[in-house]
N, C-alpha and C positions, 0 to 999 in steps of 0.2 A: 431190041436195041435201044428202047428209049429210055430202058432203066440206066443206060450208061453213057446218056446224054450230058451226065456232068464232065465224064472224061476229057470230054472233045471241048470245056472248055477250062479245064484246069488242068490240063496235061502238060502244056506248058510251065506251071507251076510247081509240079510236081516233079519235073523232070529239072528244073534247078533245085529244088529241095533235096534230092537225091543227090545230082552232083553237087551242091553245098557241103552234104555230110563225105560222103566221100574224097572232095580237094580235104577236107580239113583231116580225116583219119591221114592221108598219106604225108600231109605238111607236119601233123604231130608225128607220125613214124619218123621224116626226118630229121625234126626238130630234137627226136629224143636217141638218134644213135650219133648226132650232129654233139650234143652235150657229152655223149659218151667220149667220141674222137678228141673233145677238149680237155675233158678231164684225163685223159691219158697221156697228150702233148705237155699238159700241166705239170705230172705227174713224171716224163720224162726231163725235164726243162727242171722241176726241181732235184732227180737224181743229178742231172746234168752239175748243176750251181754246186750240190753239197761235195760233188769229186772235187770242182776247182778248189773249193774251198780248207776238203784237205787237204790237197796238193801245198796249197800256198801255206795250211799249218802247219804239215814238215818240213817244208824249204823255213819257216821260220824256226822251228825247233833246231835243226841243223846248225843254223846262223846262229839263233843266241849259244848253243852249246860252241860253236867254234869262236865264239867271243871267250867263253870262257876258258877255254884253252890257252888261248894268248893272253885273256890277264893272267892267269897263273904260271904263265912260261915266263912271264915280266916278273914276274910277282919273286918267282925263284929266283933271276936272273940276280933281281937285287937283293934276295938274302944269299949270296955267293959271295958279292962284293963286298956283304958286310963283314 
């Protein structure tokens, strides 16, 4: 038993050296599915933006084409009168 004389007084030390490595595998584990979950909120949040955003480009299409409508219903009105 005396060859294992150092145990008993580095066991302590050995025992946070193991749990050291071990907190830190499971902090990266959640650090790297934690990055994952972001980039796909990201990734949602940018679908999200580009619908409003066509949304709002055919409501403008719409508008400018219904401008043109009404100038050219004006536009006729007054080659009638001419």
């Amino acid at each position: 038993m005396e060859s294992f004389g150092w145990l008993n007084e580095w066991y302590m030390t050995i025992a946070a050296i193991v749990g050291g490595v071990v907190i830190a595998t499971r902090l990266r584990e959640q650090v790297h599915e934690l990055r994952k979950d972001v980039d796909d909120i990201q990734s949602r949040n940018t679908f999200v933006v580009l619908t409003k955003v066509k949304a709002t480009q055919e409501m403008h299409e719409k508008q400018i084409g219904g401008l043109w409508e009404f100038l050219n219903r004006i536009r006729d009105r007054m080659d009638d009168r001419r």
